[in-house]
FIROTOR-939319 format. One line per field, with one value per residue (C-alpha): y, z, x; residue number from 1; residue in one letter. Coordinates in steps of 0.001 Angstrom, whole numbers, padded with zeros to 6 digits. Layout:
BEGIN
Y <- (Y; ...) $
Z <- (Z; ...) $
X <- (X; ...) $
resi <- (NUM; ...) $
resn <- (A; ...) $
This chain:
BEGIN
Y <- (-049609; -050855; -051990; -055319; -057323; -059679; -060748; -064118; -065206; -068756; -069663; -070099; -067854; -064074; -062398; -062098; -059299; -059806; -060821; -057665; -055622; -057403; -056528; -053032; -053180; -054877; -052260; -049287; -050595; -052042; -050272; -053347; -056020; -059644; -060898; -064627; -067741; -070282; -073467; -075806; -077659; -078692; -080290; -076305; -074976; -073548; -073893; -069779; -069078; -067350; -065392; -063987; -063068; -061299; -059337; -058136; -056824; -054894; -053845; -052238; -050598; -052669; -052726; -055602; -055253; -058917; -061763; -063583; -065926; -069700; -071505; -074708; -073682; -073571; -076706; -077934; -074437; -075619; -078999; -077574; -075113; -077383; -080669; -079988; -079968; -082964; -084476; -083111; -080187; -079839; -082128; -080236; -081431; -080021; -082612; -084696; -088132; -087578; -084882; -082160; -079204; -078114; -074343; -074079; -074633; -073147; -069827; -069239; -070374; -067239; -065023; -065716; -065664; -062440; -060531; -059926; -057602; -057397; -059803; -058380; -060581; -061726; -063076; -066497; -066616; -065575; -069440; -069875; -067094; -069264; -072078; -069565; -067670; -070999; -072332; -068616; -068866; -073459; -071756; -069072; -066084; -063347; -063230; -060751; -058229; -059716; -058332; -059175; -057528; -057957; -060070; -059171; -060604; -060974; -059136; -061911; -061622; -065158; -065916; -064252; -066807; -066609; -066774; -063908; -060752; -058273; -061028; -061145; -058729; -060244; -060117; -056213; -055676; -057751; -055442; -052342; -051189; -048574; -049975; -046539; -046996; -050663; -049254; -046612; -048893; -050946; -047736; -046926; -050150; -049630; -052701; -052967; -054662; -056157; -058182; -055572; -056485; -056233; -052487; -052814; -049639; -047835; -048947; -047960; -044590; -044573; -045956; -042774; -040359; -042096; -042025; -037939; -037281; -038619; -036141; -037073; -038050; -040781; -041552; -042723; -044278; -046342; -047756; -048153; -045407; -042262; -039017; -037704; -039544; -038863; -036648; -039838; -041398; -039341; -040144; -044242; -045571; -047921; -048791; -051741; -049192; -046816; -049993; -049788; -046321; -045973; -049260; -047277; -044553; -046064; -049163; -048357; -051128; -049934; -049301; -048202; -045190; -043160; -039838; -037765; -034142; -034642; -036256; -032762; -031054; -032413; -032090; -028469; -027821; -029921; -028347; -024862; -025612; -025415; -026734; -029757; -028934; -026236; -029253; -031359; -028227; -027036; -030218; -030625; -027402; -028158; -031552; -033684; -037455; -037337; -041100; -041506; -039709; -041729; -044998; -043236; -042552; -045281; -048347; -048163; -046511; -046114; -045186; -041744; -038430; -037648; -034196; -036248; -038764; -035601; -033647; -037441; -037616; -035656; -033828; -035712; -038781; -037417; -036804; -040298; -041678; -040048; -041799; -045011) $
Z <- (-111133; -108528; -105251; -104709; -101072; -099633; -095659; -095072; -091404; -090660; -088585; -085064; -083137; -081876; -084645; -082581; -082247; -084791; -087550; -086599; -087660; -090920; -091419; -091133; -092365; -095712; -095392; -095391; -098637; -100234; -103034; -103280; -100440; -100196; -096710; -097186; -094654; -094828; -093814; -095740; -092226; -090906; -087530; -086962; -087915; -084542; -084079; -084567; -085704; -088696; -087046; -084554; -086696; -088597; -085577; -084518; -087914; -087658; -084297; -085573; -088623; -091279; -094214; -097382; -100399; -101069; -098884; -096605; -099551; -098007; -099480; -099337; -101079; -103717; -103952; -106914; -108619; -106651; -108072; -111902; -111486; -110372; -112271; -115047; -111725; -110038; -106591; -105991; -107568; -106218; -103603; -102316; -101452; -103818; -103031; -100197; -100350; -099848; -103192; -100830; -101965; -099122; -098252; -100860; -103627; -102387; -102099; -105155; -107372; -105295; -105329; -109218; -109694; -107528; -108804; -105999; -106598; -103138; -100434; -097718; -093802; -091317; -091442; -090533; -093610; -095373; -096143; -098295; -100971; -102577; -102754; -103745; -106953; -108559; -108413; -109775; -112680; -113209; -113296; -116515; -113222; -112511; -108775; -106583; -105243; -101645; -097983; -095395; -091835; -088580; -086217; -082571; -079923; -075596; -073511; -072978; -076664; -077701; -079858; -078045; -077079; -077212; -073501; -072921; -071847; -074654; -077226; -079180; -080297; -078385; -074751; -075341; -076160; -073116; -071037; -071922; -074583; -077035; -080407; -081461; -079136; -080671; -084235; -083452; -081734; -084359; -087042; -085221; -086045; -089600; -091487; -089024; -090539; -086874; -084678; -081933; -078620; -077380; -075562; -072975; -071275; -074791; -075003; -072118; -072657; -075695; -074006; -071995; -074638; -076431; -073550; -072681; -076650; -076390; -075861; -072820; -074989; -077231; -073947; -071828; -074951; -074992; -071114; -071681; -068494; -068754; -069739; -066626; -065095; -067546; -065608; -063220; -066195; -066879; -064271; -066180; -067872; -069962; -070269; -067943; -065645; -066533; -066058; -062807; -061856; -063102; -061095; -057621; -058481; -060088; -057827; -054526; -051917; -048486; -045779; -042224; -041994; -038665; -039410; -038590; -038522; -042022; -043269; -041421; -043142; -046141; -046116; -045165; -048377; -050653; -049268; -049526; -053511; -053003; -056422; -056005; -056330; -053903; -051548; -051865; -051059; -048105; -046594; -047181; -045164; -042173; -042061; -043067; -043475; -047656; -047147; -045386; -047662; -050612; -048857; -047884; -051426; -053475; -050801; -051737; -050408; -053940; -057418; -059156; -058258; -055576; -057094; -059789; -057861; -056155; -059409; -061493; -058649; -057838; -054638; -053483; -054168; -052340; -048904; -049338; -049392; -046177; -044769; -045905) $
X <- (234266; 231591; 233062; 231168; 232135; 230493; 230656; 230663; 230209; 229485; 226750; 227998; 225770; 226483; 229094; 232564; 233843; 236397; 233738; 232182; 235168; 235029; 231562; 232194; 235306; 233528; 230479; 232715; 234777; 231946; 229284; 227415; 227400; 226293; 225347; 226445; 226187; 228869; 227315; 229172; 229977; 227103; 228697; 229870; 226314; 224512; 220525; 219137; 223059; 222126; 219207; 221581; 224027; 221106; 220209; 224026; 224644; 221219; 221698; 225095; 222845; 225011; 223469; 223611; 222417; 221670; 221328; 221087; 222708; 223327; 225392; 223849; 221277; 223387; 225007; 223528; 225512; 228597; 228487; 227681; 230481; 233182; 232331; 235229; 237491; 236210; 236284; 239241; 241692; 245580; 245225; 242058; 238940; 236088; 233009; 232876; 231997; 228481; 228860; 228562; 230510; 232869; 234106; 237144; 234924; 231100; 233475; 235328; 231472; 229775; 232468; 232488; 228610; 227820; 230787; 233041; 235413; 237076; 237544; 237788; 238732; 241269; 244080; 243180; 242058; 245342; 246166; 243028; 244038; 246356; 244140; 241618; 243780; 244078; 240812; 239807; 241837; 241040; 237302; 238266; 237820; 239634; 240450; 239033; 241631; 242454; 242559; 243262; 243482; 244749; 242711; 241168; 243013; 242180; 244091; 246817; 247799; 245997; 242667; 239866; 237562; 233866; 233398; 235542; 234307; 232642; 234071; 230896; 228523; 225477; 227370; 228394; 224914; 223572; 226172; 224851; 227119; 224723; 225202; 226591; 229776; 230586; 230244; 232412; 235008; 235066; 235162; 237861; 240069; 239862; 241238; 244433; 247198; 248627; 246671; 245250; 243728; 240072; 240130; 237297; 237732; 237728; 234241; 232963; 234528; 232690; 229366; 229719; 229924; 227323; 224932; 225959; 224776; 221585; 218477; 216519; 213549; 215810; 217593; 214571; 213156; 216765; 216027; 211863; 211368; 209240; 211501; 210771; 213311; 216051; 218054; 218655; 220386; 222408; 225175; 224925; 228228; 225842; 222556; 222384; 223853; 220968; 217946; 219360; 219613; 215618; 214574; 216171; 213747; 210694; 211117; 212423; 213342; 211498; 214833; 214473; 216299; 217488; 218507; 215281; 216761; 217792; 214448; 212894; 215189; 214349; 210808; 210682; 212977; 210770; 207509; 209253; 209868; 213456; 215255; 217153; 220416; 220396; 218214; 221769; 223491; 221476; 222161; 225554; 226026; 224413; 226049; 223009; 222972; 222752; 223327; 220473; 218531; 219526; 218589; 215054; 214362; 215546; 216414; 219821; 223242; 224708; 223357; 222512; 223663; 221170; 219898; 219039; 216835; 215132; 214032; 213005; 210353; 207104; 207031; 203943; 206062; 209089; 207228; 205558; 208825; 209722; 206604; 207575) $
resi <- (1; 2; 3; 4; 5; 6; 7; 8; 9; 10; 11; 12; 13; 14; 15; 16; 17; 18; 19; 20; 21; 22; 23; 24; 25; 26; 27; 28; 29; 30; 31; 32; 33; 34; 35; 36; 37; 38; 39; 40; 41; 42; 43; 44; 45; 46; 47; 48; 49; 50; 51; 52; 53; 54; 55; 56; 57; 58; 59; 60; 61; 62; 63; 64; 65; 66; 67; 68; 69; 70; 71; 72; 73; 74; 75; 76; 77; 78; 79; 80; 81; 82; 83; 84; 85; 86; 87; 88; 89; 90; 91; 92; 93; 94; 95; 96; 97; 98; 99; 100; 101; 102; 103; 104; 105; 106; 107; 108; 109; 110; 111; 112; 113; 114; 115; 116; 117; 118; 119; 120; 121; 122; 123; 124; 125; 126; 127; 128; 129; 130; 131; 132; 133; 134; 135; 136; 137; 138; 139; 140; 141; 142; 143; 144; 145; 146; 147; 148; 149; 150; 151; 152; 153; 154; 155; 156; 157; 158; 159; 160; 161; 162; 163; 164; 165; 166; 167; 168; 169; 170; 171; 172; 173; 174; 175; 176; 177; 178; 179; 180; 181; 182; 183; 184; 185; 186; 187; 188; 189; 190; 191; 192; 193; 194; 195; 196; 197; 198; 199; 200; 201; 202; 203; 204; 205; 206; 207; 208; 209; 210; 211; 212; 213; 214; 215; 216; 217; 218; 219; 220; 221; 222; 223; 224; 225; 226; 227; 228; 229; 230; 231; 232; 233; 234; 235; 236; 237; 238; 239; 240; 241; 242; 243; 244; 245; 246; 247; 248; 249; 250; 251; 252; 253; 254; 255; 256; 257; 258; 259; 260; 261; 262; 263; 264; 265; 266; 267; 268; 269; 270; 271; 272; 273; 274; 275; 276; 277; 278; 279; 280; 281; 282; 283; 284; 285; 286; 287; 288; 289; 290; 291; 292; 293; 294; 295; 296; 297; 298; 299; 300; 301; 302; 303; 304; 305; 306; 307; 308; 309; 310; 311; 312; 313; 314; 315; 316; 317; 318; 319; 320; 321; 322; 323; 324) $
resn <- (X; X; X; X; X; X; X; X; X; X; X; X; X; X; X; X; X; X; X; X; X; X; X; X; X; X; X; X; X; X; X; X; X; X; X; X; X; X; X; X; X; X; X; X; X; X; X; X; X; X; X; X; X; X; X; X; X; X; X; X; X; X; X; X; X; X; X; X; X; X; X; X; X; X; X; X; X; X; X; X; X; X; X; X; X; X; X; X; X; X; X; X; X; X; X; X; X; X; X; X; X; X; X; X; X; X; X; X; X; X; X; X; X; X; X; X; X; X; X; X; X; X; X; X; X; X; X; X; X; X; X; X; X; X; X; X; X; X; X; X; X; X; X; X; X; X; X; X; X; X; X; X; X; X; X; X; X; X; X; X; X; X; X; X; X; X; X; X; X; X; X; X; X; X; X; X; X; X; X; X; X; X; X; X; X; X; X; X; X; X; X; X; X; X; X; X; X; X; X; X; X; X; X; X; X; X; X; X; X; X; X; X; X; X; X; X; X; X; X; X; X; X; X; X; X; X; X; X; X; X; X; X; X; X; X; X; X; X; X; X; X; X; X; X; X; X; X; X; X; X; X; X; X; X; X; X; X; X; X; X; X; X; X; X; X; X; X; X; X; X; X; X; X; X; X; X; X; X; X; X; X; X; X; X; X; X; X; X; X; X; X; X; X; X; X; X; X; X; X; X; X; X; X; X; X; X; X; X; X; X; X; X; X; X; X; X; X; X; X; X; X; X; X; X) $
């Protein structure tokens, strides 16, 4: 039998994270997959909400197979569907009084019509399959086969909001996260049956090894720099991190700098062709200011591993630098 899901994410903006984990959750299940909006609610519907949800799940390479479906562009179906039920069916709401169709009903007419076989989300939607099974079988349906997982929580055990760090998809992409590490995180998680809470530093340990796979070319590509300065990179925890790291090199801040035995030092190395490691080295052994250095050649006291800096740059550029 065809595995048919469908994710259903309403459209509030940026997917949270926990919607995320359904989507893959859904995608991983699923042979067949409906992207559907929920926008039965208007007063919840966000300007561009659908649109960003659009661009999370392809930024996470989720795939559908249909869709995007909205379902209020199918009230008129809704209405057709549910008219032997009327307004309202078990002391629930099926048509507002405006004969909008609301949630309870718009779901159970598409799950029917697109032949969902699994339904696949959180928990907090665990009170709705009840609701859901009967108006299934007052429709002449067989019900989907149901689950349910656990949900994503913050780190003090409550509903991760929105506004908390790396909570939606959109603000772990805006930190850096590679799209790669999130997918993985949230591979993972499975379809947990308890509640788990947002791991943060899990992330960034897989940003790392995400970033450490990458070939220089696809790496450079990633931060929009040239691939010669890939090896400076490399030392990044994210790509924000990485921006960063290449705007020290490809952008230095001009700093005075007062340390003139190791710039001499320096420069005889550089003009002598000396390979950069064994420049950081050589200086390190006769006690030379590698602080000063740094700051000399990117403006800065902190940043990439300094050998690094020294073989992303020409050695015309490197004695200008010293100049400057």
């Amino acid at each position: 039998m065809e595995v048919r899901v469908r994710f259903a994410p309403s459209p509030t903006g940026s997917l949270h994270v926990g919607n995320a984990l359904s989507a893959v959750a859904n995608r991983r299940l699923g042979d067949w997959m409906l992207l559907r909006i929920d926008d039965t609610d208007p007063a919840r519907n966000v300007a561009g909400g659908e649109e960003a949800i659009v661009a999370d799940l392809e930024w996470l390479e989720i795939a559908w197979d249909k869709g995007p479906v909205r379902q209020s562009d199918r009230a008129d179906r809704h209405r057709e569907v549910g008219a032997p039920l009327g307004d309202r069916f078990e002391g629930i709401t099926l048509l507002r009084e405006d004969g909008s169709p609301t949630y309870q009903l718009a779901t159970v007419v598409d799950d029917i019509d697109f032949g969902i076989t699994h339904i696949v989300r959180g928990n907090d939607h665990r009170p709705n399959e009840a609701v859901h099974r009967r108006l299934f079988a007052a429709l002449g349906a067989t019900p989907p086969e149901f689950v349910h997982h656990g949900l994503i929580l913050g780190d003090d055990g409550r509903k991760l909001s929105k506004r908390a760090e790396g909570s939606t998809v959109a603000s772990l992409r805006e930190s850096g996260i590679p799209a790669e590490a999130v997918r993985a995180y949230l591979e993972e998680l499975g379809v947990p049956k308890h509640d788990v809470r947002l791991d943060l530093p899990r992330l960034r340990r897989l940003s790392i090894e995400t970033l450490g796979a990458l070939s220089d070319e696809d790496l450079a590509e990633r931060v929009g720099v040239p691939v010669s300065v890939a090896p400076v990179l490399r030392g990044a925890r994210d790509l924000r991190e990485a921006r960063e790291y290449a705007t020290l090199v490809l952008e230095p801040q001009p700093a005075q700098v007062d340390a003139p035995e190791t710039l001499e030092r320096f420069r005889d190395l550089v003009e002598a062709g000396t390979e950069p490691k064994s420049i950081v080295r050589e200086l390190k052994a006769v006690g030379g200011d590698l602080k000063a250095l740094r700051l000399a050649l990117t403006g800065a006291e902190r940043g990439p591993e300094l050998a690094a800096v020294i073989a992303a740059l020409p050695r015309d550029e490197l004695l200008s630098r010293l100049e400057r």
